[in-house]
C-alpha positions in Angstrom: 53.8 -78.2 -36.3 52.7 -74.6 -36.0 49.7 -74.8 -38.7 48.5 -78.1 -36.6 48.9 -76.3 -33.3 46.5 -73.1 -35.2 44.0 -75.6 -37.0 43.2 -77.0 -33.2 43.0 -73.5 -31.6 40.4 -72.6 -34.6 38.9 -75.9 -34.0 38.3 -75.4 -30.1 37.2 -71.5 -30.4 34.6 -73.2 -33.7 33.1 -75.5 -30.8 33.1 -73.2 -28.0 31.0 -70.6 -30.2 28.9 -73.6 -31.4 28.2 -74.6 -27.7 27.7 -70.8 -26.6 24.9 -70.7 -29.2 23.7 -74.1 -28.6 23.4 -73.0 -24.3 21.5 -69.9 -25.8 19.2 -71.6 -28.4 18.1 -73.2 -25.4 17.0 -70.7 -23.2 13.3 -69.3 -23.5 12.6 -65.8 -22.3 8.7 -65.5 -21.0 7.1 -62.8 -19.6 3.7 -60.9 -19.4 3.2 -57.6 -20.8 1.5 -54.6 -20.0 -1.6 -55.7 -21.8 -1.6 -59.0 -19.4 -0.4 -61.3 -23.0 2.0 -63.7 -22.0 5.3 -63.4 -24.3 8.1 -65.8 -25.1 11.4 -65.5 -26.9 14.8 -67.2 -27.4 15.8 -63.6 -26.8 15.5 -61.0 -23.8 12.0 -59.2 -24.8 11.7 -55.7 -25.5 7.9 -55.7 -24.5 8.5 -56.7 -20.9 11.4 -54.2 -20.1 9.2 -52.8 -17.1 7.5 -56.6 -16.0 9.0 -59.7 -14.4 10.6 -62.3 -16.8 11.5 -65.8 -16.2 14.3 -67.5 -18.0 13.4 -71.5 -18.7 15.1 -74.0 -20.8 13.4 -76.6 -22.9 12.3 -79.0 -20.7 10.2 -75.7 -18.8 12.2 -75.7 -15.7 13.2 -72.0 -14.5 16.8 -70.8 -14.6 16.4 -67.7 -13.3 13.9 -64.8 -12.6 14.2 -61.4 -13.6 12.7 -59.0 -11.3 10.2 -56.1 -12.2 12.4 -52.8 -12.0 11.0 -51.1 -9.1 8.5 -48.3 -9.5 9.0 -44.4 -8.4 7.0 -45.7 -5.0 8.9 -48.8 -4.3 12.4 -46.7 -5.0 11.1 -44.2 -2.4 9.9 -46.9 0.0 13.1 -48.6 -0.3 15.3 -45.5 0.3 13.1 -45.1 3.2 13.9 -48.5 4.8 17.8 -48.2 4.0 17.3 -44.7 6.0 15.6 -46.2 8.7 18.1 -49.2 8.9 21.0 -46.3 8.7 19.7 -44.5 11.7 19.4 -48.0 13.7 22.8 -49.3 12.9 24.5 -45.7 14.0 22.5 -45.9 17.1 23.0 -49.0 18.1 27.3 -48.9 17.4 26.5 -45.4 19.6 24.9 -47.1 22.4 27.9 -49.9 22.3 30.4 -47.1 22.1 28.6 -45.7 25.4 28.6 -49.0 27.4 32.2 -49.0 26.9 32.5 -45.4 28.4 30.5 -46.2 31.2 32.2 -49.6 32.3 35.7 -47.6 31.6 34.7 -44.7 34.1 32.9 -46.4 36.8 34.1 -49.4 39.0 30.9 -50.1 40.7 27.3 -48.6 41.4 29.5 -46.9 44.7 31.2 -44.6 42.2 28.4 -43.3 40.1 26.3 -42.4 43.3 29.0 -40.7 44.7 29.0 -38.5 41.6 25.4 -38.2 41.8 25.7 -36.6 45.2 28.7 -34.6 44.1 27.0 -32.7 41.3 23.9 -32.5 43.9 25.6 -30.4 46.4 27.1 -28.3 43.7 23.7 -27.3 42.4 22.4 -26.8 46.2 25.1 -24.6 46.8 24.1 -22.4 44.0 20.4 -22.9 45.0 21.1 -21.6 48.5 22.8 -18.4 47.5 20.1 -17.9 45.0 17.3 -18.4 47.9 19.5 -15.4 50.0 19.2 -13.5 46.6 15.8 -13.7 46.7 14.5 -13.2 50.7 16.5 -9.8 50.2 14.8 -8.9 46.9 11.3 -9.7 48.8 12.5 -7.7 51.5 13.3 -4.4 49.4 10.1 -4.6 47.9 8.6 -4.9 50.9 10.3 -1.9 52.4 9.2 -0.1 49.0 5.3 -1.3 49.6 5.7 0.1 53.0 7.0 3.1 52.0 4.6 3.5 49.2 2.0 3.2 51.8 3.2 6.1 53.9 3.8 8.4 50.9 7.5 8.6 52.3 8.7 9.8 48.5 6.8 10.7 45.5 4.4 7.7 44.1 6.2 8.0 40.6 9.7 7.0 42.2 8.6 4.4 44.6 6.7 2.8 41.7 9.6 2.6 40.0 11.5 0.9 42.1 8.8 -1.3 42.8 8.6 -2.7 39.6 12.5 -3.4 39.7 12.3 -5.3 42.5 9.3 -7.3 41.0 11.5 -8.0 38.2 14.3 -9.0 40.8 12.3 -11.4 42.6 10.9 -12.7 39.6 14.2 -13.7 38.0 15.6 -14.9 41.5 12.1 -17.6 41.9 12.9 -18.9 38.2 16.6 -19.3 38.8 15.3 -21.2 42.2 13.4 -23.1 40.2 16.1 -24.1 37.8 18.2 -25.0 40.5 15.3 -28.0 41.6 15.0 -28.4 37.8 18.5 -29.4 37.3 18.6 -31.7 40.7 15.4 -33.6 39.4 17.7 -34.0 35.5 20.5 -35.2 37.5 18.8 -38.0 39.3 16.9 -39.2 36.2 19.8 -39.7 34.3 21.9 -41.0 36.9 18.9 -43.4 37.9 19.1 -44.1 33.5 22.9 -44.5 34.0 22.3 -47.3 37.1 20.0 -49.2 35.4 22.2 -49.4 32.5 25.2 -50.1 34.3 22.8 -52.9 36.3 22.2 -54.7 32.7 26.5 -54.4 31.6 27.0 -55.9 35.2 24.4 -57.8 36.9 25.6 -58.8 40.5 27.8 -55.8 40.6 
């Protein structure tokens, strides 16, 4: 019983390798080579290891196709796009991950204004004291243009402190100026974060 049970194995494994060769005896490998000569063979060809090839069975119909390996250029190209595809997908799963944020923190266009006006009146605040700052530091050079005009102490001093308060005025007009800076970033992207917020809720 055993020796029939091994004669049929060997039997099936003798048919299966006869069909395996008979499936590849039937394939024809073609390609064109370097030179432009179209090549065939029952077997992959070395010639065309850097060229297309096309697998085709014996009636000429195509199997499969074997693509070119990419060049140094493509590879680089290719590389570039899957950067470039990178960058988009983390952007766009950071702009969903913001919408989320802003329909979480704000209940309705009411709320982000009043924020807008909240961080406003914070930066006026500072804007004002810094506008005191500054008509008293054009008032002490003033007072040190007058008194460098009537020769009250010697010129070297009074220049001195002239060019201090230059330098205090100076510094209190570009902190003014960030002060309306700031205000004018504020509104821009609260007016971004309305718009946005518009487009997540329309009606709202």
């Amino acid at each position: 019983m055993r020796a029939a049970i091994g004669l049929g194995a060997g039997l099936l494994l003798a048919a299966l390798a006869a069909s395996s060769a008979s499936v590849q005896a039937q394939r024809i490998y073609l390609c064109r080579d370097a030179a432009g000569r179209t090549l065939t063979s029952d077997q992959p060809i070395a010639e065309c290891r850097e060229q297309a090839i096309r697998e085709i069975d014996r009636n000429g119909i195509t199997r499969r196709e074997i693509a070119a390996p990419l060049s140094a250029e493509e590879k680089e190209r290719r590389r570039e796009e899957e950067a470039r595809e990178r960058t988009e997908r983390e952007a766009r799963l950071e702009r969903q991950r913001a919408d989320r944020a802003l329909l979480a923190r704000y209940r309705s266009e009411a709320d982000i204004e009043a924020e807008r006006l909240s961080h406003i009146n914070r930066v006026r605040e500072n804007a004002g004291r810094e506008a005191q700052a500054l008509d008293r530091a054009q008032g002490q050079r003033a007072a040190l243009e007058a008194q460098l005009a009537t020769g009250g102490k010697t010129r070297p001093e009074l220049r001195q402190q002239l060019q201090e308060a230059d330098r205090a005025v100076e510094e209190s007009r570009r902190r003014v100026d960030d002060h309306e800076a700031e205000i004018m970033q504020i509104n821009a992207r609260v007016d971004a974060m309305l718009r946005r917020y518009r487009e997540l809720k329309p009606g709202s």
